[in-house]
PAZAPA-4460 file (N, C-alpha, C; in steps of 0.05 Angstrom, whole numbers, plus 32768, in hexadecimal, padded with zeros to 4 digits):
% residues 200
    n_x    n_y    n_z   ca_x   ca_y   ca_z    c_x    c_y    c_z   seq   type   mol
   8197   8116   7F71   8191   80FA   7F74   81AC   80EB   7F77     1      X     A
   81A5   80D7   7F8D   81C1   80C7   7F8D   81BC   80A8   7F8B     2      X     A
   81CD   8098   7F79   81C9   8082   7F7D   81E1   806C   7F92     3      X     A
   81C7   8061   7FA6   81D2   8051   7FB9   81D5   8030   7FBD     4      X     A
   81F2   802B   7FC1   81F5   8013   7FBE   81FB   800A   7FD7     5      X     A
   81EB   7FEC   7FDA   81F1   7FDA   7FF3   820F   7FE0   7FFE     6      X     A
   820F   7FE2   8014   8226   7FE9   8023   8237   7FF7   801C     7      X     A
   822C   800C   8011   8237   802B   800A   8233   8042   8010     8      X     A
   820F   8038   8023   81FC   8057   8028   8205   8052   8046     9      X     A
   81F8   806A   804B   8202   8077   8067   81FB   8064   8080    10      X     A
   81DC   8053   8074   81D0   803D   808A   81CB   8022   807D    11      X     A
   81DB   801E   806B   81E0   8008   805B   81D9   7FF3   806E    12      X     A
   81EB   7FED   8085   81E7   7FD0   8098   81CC   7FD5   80A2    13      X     A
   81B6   7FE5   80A1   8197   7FE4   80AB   8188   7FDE   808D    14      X     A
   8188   7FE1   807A   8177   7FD9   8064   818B   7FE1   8042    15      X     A
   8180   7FCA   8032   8184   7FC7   801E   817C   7FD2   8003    16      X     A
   818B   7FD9   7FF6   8187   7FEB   7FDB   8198   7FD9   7FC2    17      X     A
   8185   7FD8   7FB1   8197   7FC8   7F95   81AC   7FD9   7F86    18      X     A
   81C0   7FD6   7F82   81CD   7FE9   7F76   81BC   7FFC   7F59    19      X     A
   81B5   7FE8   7F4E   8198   7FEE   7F38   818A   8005   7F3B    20      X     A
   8180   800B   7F59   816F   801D   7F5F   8181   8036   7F69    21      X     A
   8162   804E   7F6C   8170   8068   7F6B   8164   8075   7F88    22      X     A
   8166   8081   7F9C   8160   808A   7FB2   8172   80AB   7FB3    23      X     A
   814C   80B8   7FA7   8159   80D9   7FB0   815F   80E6   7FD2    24      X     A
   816A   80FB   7FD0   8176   8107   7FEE   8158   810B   7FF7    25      X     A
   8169   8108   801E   8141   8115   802A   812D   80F8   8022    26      X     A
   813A   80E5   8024   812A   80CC   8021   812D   80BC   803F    27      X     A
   811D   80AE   805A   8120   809A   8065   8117   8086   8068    28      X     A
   8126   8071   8068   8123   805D   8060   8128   8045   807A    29      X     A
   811B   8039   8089   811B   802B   809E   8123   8012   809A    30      X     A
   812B   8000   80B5   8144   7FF3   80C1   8133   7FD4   80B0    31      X     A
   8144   7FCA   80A5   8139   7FAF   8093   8129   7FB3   807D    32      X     A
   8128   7FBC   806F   8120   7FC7   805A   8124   7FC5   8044    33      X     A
   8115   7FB8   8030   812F   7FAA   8015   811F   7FBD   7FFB    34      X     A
   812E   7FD0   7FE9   8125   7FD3   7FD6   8137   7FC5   7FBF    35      X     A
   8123   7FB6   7FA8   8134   7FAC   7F91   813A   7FB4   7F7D    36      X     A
   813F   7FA9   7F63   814B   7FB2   7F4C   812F   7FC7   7F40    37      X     A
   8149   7FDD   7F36   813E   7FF3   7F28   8126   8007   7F38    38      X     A
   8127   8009   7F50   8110   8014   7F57   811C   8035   7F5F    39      X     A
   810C   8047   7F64   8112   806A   7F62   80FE   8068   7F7C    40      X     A
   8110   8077   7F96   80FE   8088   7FA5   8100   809E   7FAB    41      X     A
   80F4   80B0   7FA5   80F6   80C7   7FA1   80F2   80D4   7FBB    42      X     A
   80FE   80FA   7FBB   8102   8102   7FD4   80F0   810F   7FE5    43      X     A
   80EF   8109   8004   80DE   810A   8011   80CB   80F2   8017    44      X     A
   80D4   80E1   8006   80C0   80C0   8018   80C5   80BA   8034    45      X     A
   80BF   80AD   803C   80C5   80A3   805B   80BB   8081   8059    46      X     A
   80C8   8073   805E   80C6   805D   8059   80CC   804E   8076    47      X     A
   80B1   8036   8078   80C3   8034   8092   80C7   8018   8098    48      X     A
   80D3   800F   80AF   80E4   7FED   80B3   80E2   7FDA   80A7    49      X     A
   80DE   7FCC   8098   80E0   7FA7   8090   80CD   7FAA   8078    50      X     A
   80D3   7FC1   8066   80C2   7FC1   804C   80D2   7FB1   803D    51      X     A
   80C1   7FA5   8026   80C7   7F9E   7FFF   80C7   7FA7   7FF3    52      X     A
   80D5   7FB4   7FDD   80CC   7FBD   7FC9   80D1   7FAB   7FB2    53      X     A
   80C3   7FA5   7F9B   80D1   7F98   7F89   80DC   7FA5   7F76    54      X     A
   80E0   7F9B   7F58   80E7   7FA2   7F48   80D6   7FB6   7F3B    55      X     A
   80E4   7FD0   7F34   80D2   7FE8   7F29   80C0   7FF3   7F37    56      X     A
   80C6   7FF7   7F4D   80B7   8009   7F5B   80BC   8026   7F60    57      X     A
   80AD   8035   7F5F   80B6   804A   7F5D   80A5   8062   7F78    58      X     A
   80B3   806B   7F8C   80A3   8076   7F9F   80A8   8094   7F9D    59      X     A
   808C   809E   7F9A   8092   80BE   7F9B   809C   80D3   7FBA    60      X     A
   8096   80E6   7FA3   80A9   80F6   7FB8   808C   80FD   7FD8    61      X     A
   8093   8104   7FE8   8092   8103   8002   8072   80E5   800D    62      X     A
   807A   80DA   8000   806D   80BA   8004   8078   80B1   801D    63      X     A
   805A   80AC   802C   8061   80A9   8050   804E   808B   8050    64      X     A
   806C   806A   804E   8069   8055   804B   8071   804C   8068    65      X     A
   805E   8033   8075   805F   8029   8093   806F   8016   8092    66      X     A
   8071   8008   80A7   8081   7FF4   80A9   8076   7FDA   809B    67      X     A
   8082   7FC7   8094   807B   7FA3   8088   8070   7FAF   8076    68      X     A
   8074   7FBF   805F   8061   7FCB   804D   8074   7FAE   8034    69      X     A
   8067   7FA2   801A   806C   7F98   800A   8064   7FAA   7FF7    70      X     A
   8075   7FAD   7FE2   806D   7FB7   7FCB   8075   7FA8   7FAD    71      X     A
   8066   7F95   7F9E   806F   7F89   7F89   807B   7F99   7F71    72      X     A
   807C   7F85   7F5A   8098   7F90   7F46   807E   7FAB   7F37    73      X     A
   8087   7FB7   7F30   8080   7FCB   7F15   8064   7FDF   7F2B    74      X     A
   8067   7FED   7F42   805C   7FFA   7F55   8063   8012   7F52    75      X     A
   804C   802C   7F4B   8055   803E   7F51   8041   8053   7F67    76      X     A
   8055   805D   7F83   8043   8064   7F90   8044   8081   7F94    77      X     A
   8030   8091   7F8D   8034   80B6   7F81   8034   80C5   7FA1    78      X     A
   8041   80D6   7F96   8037   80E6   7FAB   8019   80EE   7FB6    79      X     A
   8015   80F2   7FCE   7FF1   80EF   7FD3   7FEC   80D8   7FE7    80      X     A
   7FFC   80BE   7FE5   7FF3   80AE   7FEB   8003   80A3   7FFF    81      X     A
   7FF5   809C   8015   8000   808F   803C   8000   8072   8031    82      X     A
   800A   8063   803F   800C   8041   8040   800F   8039   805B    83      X     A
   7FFC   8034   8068   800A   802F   808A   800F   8010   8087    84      X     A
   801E   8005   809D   8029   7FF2   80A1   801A   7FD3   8099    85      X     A
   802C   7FC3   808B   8029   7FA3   808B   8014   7FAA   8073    86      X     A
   8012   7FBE   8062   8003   7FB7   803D   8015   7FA7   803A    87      X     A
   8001   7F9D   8024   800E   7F90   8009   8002   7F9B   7FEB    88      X     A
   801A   7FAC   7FD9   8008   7FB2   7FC4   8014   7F9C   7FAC    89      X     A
   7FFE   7F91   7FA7   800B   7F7F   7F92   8017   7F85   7F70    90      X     A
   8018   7F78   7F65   8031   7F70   7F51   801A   7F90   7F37    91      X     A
   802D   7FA4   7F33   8018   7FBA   7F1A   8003   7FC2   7F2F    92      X     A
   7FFD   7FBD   7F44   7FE5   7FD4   7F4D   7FEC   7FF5   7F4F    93      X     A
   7FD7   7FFD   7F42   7FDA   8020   7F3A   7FCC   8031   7F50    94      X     A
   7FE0   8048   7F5A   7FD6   805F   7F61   7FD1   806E   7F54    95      X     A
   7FB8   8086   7F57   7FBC   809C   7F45   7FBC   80B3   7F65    96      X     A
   7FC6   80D1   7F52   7FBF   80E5   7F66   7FB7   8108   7F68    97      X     A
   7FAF   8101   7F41   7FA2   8114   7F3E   7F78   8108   7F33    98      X     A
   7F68   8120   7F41   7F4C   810C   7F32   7F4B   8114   7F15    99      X     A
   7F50   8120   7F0D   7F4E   812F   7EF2   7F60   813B   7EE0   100      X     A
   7F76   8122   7EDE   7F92   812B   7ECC   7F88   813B   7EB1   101      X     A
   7F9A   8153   7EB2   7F9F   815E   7E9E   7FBC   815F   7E91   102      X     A
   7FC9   8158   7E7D   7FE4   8160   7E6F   7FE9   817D   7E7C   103      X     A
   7FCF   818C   7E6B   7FE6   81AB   7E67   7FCF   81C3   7E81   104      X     A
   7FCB   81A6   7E95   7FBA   81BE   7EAF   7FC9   81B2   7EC0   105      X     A
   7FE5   81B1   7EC7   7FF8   81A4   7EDF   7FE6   81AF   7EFE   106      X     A
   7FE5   8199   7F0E   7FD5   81A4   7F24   7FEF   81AC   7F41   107      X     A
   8008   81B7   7F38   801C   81B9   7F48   801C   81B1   7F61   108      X     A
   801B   81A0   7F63   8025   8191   7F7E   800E   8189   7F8D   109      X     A
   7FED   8194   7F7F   7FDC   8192   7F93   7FCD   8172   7F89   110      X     A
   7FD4   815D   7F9F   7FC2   8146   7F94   7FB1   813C   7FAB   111      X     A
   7FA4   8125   7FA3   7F8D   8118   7FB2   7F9D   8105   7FC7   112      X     A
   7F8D   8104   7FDC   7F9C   80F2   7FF3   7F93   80CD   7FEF   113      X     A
   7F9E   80C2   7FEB   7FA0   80A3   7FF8   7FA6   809F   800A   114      X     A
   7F9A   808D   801A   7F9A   8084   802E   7F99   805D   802D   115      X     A
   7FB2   8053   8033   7FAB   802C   8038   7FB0   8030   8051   116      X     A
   7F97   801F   8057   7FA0   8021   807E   7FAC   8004   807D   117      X     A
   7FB7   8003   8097   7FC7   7FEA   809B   7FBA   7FCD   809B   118      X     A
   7FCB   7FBD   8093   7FC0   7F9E   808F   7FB7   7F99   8071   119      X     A
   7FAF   7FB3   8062   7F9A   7FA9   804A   7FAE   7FA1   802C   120      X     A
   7F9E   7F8E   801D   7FAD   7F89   800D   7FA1   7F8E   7FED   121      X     A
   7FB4   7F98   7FDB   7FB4   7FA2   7FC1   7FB8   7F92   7FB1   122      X     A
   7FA2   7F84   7FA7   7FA2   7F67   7F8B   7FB8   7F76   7F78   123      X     A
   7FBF   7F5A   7F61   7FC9   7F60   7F4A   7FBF   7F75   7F36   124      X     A
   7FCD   7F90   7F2B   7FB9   7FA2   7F1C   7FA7   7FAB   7F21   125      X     A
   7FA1   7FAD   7F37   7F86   7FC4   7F40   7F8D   7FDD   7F41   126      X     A
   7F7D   7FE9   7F47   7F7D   8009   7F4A   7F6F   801A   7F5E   127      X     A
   7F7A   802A   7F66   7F75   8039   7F7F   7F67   8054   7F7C   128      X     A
   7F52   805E   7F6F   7F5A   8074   7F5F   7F58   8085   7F80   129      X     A
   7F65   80A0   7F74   7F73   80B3   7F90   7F5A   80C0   7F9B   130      X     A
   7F61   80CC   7FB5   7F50   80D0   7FC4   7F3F   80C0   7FDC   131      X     A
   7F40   80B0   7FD8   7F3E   8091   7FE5   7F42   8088   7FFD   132      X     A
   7F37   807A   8007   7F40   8068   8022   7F3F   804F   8024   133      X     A
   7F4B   803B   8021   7F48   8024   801E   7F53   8012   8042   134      X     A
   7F3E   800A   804C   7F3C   8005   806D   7F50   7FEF   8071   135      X     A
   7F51   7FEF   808B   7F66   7FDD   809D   7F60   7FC0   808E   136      X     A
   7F6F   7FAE   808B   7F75   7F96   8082   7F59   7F85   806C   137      X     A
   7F4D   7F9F   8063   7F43   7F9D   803B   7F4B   7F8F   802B   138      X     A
   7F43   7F84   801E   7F51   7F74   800C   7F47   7F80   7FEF   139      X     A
   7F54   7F87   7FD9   7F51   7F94   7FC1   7F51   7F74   7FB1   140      X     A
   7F46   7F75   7F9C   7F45   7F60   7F88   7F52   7F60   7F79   141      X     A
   7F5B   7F56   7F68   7F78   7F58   7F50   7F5E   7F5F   7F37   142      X     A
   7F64   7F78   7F33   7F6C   7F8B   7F17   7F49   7F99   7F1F   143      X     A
   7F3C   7F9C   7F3E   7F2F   7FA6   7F43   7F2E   7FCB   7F49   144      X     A
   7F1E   7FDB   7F42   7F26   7FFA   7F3E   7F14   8008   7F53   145      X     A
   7F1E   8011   7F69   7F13   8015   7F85   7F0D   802F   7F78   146      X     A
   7EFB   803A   7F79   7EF0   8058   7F73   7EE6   8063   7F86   147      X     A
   7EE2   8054   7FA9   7EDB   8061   7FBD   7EE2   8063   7FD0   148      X     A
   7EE0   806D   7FEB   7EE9   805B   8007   7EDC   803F   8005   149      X     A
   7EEE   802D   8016   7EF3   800B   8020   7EF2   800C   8035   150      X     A
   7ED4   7FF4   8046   7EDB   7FFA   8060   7EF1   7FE5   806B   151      X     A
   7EFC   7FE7   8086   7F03   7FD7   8093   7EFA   7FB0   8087   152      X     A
   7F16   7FA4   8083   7F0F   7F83   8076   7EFE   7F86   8061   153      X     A
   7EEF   7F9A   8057   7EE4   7F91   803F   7EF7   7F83   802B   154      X     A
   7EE6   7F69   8019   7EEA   7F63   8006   7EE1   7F6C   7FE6   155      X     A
   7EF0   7F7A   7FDB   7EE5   7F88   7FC6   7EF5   7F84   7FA5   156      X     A
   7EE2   7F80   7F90   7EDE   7F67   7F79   7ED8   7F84   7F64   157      X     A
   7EE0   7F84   7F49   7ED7   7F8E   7F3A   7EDC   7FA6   7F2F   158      X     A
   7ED3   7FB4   7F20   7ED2   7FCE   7F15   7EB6   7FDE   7F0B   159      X     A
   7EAE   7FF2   7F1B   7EBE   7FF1   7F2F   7EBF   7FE6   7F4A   160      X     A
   7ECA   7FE1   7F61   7ED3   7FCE   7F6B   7EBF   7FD5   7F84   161      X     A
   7EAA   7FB9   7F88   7E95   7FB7   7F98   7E9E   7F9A   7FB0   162      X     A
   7E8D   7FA0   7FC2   7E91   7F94   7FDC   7E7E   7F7D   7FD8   163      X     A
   7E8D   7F63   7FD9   7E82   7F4C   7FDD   7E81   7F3F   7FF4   164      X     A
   7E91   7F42   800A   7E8E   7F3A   8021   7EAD   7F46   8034   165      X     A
   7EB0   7F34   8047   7EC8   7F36   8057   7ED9   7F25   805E   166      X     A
   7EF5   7F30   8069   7F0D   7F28   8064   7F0D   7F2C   8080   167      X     A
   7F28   7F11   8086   7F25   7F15   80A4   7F48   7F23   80A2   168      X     A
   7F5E   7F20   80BA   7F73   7F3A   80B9   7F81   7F23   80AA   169      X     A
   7F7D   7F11   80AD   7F94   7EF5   80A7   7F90   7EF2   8086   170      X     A
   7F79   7F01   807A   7F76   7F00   805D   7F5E   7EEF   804E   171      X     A
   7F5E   7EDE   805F   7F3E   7EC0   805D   7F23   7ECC   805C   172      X     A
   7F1A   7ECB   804A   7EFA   7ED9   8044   7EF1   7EC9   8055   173      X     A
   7ED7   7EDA   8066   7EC1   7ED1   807F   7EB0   7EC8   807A   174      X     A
   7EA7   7EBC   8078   7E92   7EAC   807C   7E76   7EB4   808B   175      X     A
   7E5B   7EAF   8087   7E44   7EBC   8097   7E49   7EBC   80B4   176      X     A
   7E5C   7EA7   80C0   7E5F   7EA4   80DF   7E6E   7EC4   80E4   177      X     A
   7E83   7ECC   80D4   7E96   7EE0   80D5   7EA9   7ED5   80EC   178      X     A
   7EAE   7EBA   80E8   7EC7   7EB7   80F2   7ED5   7EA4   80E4   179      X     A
   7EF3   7EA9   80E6   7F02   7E9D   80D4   7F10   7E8D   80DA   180      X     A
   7F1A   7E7B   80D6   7F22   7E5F   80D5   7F4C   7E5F   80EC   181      X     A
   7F54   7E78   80DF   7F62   7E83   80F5   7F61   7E87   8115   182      X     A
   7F3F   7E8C   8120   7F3D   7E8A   812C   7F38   7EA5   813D   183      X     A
   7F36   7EBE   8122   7F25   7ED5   812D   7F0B   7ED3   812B   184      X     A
   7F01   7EE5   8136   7EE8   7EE4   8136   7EDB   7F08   8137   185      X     A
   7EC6   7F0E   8126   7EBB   7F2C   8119   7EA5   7F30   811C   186      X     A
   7E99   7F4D   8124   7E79   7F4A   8120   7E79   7F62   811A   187      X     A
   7E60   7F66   8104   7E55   7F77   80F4   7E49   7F8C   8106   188      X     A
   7E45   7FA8   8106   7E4B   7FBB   8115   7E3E   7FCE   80FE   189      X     A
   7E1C   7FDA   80FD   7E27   7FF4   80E9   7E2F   7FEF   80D1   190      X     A
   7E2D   7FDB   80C0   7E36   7FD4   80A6   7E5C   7FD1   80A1   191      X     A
   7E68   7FD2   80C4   7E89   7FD1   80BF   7E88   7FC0   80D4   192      X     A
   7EA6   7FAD   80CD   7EA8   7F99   80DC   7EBE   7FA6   80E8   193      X     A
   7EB8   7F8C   8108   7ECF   7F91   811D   7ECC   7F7D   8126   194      X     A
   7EEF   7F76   812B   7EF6   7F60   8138   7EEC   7F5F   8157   195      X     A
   7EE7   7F41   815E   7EDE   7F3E   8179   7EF8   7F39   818D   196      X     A
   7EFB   7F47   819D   7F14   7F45   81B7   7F00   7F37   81CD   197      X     A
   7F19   7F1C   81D0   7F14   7F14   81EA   7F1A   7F20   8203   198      X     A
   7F09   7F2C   821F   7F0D   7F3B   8232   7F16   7F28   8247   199      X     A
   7F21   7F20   8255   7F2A   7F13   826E   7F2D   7F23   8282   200      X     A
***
């Protein structure tokens, strides 16, 4: 393990590291990229362009994070688990990545896959439990406990965490019209929503 300080690492002038924090070997880390005080990423992550990390975050080892990813203070993301581009996990939201922790039955290296697809966002203190898929620009509820797949924009409340309606990409819950005030517009499909494209 090595600890890297702003304008000391090898790509220092492409992204930022707090002196605070620790970045093991076999880690990449893409161009604008700010991690902050005290955070550990461990080796084999891949991290990629114009992320946050905040304070106390801690990313495991071969953790494959997208681009515009945010990650708030006290985050820990396990091995098991993808993040594609432009999440946001908010401030204590928990991964897990074993289903059935044991102390003294270590499951060596074998864990459950996560999946955040891109756009979706992770309330205050919720939970992800592993295995999971949580869909393109989802919105999770603060201190809600997802125990299943999420489809695409669902909005989802509770514990455990049930679907009350939909979210459009911009974040604005929809309305019965399913269009949003932004100025997209969605139609229900099969119990999953999809955005409407204008054809010219």
């Amino acid at each position: 393990m090595k600890k890297l300080e702003y304008m000391k690492c090898d790509q220092s002038d492409k992204y930022y590291i707090h002196e605070s924090s620790y970045v093991d070997d076999n880690v990449s880390i893409g161009e604008g990229t700010k991690i902050w005080h005290f955070c550990h990423i461990q080796s084999g992550a891949v991290i990629g362009e114009k992320c946050s990390f905040g304070q106390n975050v801690n990313v495991g080892n071969n953790v494959k994070i997208g681009n515009g990813v945010r990650v708030q203070n006290n985050v820990s993301i396990y091995e098991g688990v993808e993040i594609e581009d432009n999440v946001f996990c908010g401030p204590s939201c928990v991964f897990t990545n074993v289903t059935t922790p044991r102390a003294h039955f270590p499951v060596h290296g074998v864990y459950a896959k996560t999946k955040i697809c891109e756009g979706a966002s992770l309330g205050a203190n919720c939970t992800v439990v592993c295995g999971h898929t949580v869909g393109k620009s989802a919105l999770i509820a603060a201190g809600a406990v997802v125990t299943k797949d999420v489809k695409p924009y669902a909005l989802m409340v509770g514990v455990p965490a049930k679907q009350i309606g939909w979210v459009c990409e911009c974040g604005q819950r929809l309305d019965a019209t399913l269009q949003c005030s932004c100025g997209r517009k969605y139609k229900e499909i099969n119990g999953q929503l999809e955005e409407e494209r204008n054809v010219e």
